[in-house]
Structure formats: structure tokens, C-alpha cells
C-alpha positions in Angstrom: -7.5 -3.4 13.0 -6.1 -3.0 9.6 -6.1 -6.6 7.6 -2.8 -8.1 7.0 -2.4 -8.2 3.2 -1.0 -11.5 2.0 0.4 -9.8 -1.8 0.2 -5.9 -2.2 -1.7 -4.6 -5.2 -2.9 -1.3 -5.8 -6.2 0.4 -5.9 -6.4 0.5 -9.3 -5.5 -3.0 -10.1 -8.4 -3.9 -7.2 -10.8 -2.2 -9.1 -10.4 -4.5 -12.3 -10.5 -7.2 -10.3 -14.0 -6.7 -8.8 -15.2 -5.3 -12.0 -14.3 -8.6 -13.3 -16.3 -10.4 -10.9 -19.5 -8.1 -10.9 -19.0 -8.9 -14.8 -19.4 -12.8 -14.0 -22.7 -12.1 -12.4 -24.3 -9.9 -15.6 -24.0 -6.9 -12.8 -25.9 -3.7 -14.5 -24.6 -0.5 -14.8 -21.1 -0.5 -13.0 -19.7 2.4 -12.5 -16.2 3.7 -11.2 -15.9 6.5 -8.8 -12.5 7.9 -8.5 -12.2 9.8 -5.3 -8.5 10.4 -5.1 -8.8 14.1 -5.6 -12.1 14.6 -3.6 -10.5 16.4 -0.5 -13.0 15.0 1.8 -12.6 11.1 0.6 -10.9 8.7 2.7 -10.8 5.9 0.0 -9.5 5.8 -3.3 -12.5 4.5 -5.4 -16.2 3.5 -5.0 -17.3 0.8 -7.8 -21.1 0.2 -7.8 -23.4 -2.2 -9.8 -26.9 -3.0 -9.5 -28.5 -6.2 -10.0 -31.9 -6.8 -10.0 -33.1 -9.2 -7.5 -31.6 -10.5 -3.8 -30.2 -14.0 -5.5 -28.4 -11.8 -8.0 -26.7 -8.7 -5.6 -26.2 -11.9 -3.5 -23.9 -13.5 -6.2 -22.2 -10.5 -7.6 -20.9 -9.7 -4.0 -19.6 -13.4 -3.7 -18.4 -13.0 -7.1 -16.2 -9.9 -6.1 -14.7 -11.8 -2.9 -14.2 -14.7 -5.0 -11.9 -12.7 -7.6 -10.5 -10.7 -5.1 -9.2 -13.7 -2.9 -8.3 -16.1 -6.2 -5.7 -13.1 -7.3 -4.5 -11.5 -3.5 -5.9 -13.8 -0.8 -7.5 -10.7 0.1 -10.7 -10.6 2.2 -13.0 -7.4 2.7 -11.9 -5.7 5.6 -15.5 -5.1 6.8 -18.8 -6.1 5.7 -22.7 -5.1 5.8 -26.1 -5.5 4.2 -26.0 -9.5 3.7 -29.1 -10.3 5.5 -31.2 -7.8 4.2 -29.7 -8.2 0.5 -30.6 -4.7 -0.6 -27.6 -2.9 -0.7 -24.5 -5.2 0.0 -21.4 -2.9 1.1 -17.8 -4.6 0.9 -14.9 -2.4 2.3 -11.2 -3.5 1.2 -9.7 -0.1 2.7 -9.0 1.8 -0.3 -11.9 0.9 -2.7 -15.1 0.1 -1.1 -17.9 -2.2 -3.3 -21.3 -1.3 -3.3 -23.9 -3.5 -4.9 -27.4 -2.8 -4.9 -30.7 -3.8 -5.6 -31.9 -1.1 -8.1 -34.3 1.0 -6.4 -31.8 1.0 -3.5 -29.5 2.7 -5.1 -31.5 5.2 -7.2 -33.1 6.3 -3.6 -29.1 6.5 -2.3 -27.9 8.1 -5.8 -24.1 8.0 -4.6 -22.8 9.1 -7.7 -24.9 12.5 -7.0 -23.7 13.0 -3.5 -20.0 11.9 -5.0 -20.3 15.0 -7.7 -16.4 15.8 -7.4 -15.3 12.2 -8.1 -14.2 11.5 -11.4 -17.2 8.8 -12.9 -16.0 6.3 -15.4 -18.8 3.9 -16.6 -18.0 0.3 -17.4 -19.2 -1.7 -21.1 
């Protein structure tokens, strides 16, 4: 069941919001992957940080919920990796959050297996 979005904003301006809260948390190495013109994507955009402990991925994904809601009253649509606090996923349909611990996510490399997308690292 698609979510029932309170103000409509695009994917782009969703983005800046949760860059803005990873930035809250000192996230590390955020980066943007624009999948619009991957034929097989079915979102718009991956943005993915690391942070370097379970407290910290913990409070860069609240961070990102935080912003997102203050601005849209937007929740994620889905959820995962909470209780383990090594990779925490947060889906809001068209751009999907993925914060990880940083071993986690030079094991998963995504930007690799995403080699078509078009990568835009954030300062």
C-alpha cells in the first residue's frame, strides 16, 4: 500500500532534505546515485552515508526521518536493518536511504553494482 502523501515534493527536493539530515549527524562520505536513466531502476535516486559506529548510523537515520517529516509529514514507506544497526535501509518510494556502518557498505559496494547511475558526491 502506497503511503498517502500529506504535501507533494519531488525526488529531487527529497534528496536535499535527507542530505541535510545525514549532514546534522557528521554522516561520512554521502553520496547521490541518480538512477533515473538506469533502465533497470525502479527509483529515482539512492543517497548513502556511512557513519562509524551503531549510536551514529542510528542517529543519522532518525536524523533523515526527522527532516523529512518537519518539511512533508512524510514517513518512510518501509523500513529495515534497525535492530542490527549495520546497514539501516529507509524506502520513501522514489529515493531510498541507505546508511551504513563502514565496513557494511564497502563489503555491499552499491555504487559498483549501480555503475550506470550518475554519482554525485556530497562536501
Amino acid at each position: 500500500m502506497k503511503q498517502k502523501k500529506t504535501q507533494q515534493i519531488n525526488s529531487e527536493n527529497l534528496c536535499n532534505l535527507i542530505v541535510k539530515g545525514m549532514q546534522e549527524k557528521k554522516a561520512q562520505n554521502i553520496v547521490l546515485l541518480d538512477l533515473r536513466k538506469v533502465r533497470s531502476s525502479i527509483v529515482d535516486f539512492f543517497v548513502i552515508c556511512s557513519g562509524t559506529s551503531d549510536t551514529q548510523i542510528d542517529a543519522i537515520a532518525t536524523s533523515v526521518e526527522d527532516e523529512v517529516y518537519k518539511s512533508v509529514q512524510e514517513n518512510p514507506w518501509h523500513q529495515e536493518g534497525r535492530q542490527n544497526k549495520e546497514w539501516i535501509l529507509l524506502d520513501y518510494v522514489d529515493v531510498v536511504v541507505h546508511v551504513f556502518k563502514k565496513s557494511k557498505r564497502e563489503f555491499f559496494a552499491l555504487e559498483e553494482l549501480w555503475g550506470d547511475a550518475q554519482i554525485t558526491h556530497i562536501e
